[in-house]
NUTILUM-893171 format. One record per residue (C-alpha): x, y, z; residue number from 1. Coordinates in nm, 4 decimals, padded with zeros to 6 digits. Each point is the difference from the previous one (the first is absolute). Layout:
REM residues N
> X	Y	Z	bator
> X	Y	Z	NUM
...
//
This chain:
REM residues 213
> X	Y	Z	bator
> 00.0000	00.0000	00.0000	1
> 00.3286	00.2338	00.0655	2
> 00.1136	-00.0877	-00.3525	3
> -00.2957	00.0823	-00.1686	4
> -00.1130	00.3278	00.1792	5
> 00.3690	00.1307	-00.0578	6
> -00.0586	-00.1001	-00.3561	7
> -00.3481	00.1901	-00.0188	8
> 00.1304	00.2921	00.1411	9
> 00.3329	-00.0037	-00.2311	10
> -00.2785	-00.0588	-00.3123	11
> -00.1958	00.3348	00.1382	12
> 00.2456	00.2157	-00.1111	13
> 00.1641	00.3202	00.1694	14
> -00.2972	00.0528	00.1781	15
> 00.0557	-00.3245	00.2199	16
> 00.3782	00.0249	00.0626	17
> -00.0537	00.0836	00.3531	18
> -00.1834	-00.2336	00.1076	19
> 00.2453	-00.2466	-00.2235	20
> 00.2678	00.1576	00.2006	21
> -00.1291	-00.0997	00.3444	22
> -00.1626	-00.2937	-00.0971	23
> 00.4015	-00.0983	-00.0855	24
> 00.1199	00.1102	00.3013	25
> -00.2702	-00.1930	00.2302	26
> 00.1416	-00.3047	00.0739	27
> -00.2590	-00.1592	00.2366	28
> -00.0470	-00.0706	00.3299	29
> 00.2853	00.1942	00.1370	30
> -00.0854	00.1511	00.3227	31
> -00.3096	-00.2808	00.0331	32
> -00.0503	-00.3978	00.0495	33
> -00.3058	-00.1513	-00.2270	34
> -00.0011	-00.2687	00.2264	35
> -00.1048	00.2156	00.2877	36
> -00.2463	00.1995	-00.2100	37
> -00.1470	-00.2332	-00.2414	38
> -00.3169	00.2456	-00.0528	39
> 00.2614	00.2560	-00.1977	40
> 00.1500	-00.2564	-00.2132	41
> -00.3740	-00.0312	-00.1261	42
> -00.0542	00.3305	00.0061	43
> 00.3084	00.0510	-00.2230	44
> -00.1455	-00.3093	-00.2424	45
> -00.3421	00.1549	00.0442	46
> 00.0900	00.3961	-00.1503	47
> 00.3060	-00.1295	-00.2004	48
> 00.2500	00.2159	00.1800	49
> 00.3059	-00.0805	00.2096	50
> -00.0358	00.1975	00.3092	51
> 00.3041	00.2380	00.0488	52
> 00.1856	00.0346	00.2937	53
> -00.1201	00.3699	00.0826	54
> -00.3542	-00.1294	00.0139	55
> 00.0896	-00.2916	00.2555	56
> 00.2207	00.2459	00.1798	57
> -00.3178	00.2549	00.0820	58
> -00.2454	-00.3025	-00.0308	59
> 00.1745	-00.1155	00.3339	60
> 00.0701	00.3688	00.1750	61
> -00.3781	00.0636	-00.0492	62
> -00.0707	-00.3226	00.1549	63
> 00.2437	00.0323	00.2845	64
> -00.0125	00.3871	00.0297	65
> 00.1299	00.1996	00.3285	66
> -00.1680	00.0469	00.3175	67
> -00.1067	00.3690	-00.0148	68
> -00.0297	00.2516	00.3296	69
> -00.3193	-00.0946	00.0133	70
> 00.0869	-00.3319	00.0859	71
> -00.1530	-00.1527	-00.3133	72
> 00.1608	-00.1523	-00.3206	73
> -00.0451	00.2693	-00.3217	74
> 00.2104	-00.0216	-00.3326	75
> -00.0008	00.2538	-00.2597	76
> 00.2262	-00.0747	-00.3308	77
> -00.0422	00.2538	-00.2856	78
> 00.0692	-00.1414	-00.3574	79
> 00.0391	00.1347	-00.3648	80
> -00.2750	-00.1307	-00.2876	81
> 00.0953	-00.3138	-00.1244	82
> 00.1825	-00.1266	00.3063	83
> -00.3418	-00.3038	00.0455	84
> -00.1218	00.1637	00.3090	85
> -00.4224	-00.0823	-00.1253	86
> 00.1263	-00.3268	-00.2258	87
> 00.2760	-00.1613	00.1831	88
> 00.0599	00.1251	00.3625	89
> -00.3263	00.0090	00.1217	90
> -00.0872	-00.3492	-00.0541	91
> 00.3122	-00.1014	00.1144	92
> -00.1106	00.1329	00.3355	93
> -00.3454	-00.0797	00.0029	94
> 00.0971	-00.3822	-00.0636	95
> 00.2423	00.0296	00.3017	96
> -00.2176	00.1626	00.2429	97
> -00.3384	-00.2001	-00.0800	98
> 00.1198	-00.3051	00.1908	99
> -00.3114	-00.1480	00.1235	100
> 00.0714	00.1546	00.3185	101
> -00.0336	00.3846	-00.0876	102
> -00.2138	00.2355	-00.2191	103
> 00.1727	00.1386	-00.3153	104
> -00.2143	00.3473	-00.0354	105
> 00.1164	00.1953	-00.3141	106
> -00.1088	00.3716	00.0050	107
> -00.0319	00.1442	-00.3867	108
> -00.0983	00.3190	-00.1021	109
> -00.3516	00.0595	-00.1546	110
> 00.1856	00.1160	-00.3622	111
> 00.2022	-00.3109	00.0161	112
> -00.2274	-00.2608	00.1677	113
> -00.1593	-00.1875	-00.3131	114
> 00.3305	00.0033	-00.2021	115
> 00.2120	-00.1322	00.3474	116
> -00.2982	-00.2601	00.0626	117
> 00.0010	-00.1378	-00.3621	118
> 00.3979	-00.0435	00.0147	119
> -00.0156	-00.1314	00.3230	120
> -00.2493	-00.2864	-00.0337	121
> 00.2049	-00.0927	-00.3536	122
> 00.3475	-00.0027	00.2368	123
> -00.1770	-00.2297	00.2573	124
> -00.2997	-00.1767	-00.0980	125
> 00.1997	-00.2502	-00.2696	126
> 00.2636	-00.2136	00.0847	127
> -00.0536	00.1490	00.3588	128
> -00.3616	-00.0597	00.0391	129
> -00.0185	00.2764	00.2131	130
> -00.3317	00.2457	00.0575	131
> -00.0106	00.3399	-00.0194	132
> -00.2725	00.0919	00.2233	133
> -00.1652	00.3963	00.0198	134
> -00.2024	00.1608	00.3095	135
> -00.2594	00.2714	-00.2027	136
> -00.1046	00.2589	00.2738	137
> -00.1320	00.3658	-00.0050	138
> -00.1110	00.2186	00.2794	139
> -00.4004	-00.0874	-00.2024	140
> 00.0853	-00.3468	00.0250	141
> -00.2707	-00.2033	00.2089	142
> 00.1320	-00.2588	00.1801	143
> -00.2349	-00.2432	00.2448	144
> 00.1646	-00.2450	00.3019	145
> -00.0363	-00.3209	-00.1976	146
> 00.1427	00.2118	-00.3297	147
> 00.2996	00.0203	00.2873	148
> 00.0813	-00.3034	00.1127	149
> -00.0232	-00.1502	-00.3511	150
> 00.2875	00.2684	-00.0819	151
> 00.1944	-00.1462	00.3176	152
> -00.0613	-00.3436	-00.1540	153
> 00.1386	00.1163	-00.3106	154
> 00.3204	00.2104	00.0956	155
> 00.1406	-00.3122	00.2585	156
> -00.0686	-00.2378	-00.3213	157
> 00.2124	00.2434	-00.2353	158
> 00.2910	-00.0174	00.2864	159
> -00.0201	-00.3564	00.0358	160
> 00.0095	-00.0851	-00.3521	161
> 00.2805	00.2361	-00.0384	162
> -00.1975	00.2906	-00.2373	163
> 00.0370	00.3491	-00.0272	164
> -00.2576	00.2588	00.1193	165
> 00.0445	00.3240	-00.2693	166
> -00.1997	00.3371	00.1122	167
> 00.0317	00.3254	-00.0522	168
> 00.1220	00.2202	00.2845	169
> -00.3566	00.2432	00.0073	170
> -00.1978	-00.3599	00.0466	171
> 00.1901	-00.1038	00.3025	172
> -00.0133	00.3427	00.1551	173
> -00.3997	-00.0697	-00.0725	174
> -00.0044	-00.3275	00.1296	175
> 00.1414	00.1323	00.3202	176
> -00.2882	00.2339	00.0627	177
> -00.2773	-00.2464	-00.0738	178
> 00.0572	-00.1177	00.3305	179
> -00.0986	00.3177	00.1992	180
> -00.2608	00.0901	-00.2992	181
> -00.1845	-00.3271	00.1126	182
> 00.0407	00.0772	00.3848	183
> -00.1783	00.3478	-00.0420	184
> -00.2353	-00.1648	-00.2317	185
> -00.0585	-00.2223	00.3078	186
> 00.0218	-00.3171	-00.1746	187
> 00.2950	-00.1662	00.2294	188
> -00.0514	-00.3443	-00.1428	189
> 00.1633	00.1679	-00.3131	190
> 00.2257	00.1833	00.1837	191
> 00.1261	-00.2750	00.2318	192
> 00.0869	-00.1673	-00.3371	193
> 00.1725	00.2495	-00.1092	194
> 00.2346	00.0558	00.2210	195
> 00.0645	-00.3688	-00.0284	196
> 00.1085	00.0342	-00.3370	197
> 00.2177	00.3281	00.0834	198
> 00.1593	-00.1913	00.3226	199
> 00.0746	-00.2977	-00.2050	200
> 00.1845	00.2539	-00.2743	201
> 00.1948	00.1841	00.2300	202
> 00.1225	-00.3600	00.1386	203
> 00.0593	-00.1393	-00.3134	204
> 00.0561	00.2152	-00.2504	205
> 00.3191	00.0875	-00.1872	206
> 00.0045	00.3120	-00.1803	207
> 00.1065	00.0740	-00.3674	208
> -00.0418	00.3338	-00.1414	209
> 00.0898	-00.0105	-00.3733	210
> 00.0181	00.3655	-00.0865	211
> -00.0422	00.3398	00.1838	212
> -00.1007	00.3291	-00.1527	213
//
């Protein structure tokens, strides 16, 4: 597969030589064991690429970032166009941190939601057979105590089998208020379910933001 994207990059012409270039210079594996991360080596088969050793190297500082002062774990890495931050990187992640055990929650913003969720669910849902799943919400949207627990249901089955929960950032600040819109509504059962959903998030839940404006 090396051998015959190098040749269809050579074929392309003077408007491929860069990627020819790199694609030379990659040789594989470097700074990474396939036998410890089986899930990129189909990734890599999957999207016909060889993953480069800058993506592996902020793949794993954004999985292992600092402890900040506020006690908690943040990474920010800034990256040029073309570097596979949307096509590469952030798959690489999400198949790391969706373990069984934790919550892979991508944030995506509204402009590039349909285009990130399309690419994302070609990356994954193949040779993978991973899900991409989505959480809908608005401040309108209606949302009744058995509507609730059927979404608790629902996130702990995309952790356990190991899928990825892709939202945009305005429908998880919504989600958040639902809960105290349905305790001044007065309807508690809702609102008891709610904040089952949001306890079980903030316990399990492992934050991706793709892109911020």
């Amino acid at each position: 597969m090396w051998a015959v994207r190098c040749a269809r990059f050579a074929k392309a012409g003077e408007s491929m030589q860069f990627a020819l270039k790199r694609e030379l210079f990659n040789l594989g594996h470097e700074n990474w064991d396939p036998f410890s991360r089986p899930e990129w080596v189909l990734l890599e088969l999957e999207s016909d690429l060889l993953i480069r050793p800058i993506q592996v190297k902020i793949a794993e500082q954004m999985m292992s970032p600092p402890v900040g002062p506020d006690g908690q774990k943040h990474g920010i890495v800034q990256l040029n166009m073309g570097e596979g931050k949307t096509v590469v990187i952030v798959p690489m992640i999400a198949l790391a941190i969706a373990d069984g055990t934790r919550l892979c929650r991508l944030s995506v913003l509204r402009s590039l939601f349909r285009t990130n969720l399309s690419a994302l669910r070609y990356k994954l849902g193949g040779l993978l057979n991973r899900r991409v799943y989505t959480l809908p919400c608005n401040r309108d949207f209606s949302i009744r105590g058995f509507e609730a627990q059927s979404l608790l249901g629902e996130l702990k089955g995309c952790m356990e089998k190991r899928g990825v929960l892709m939202v945009r950032p305005e429908q998880r600040l919504s989600f958040q208020l639902k809960c105290y819109d349905q305790a001044r509504k007065k309807d508690f059962n809702a609102a008891e379910w709610l904040l089952a959903v949001e306890t079980f998030l903030r316990q399990n839940a492992r934050d991706i933001l793709d892109e911020a404006e």
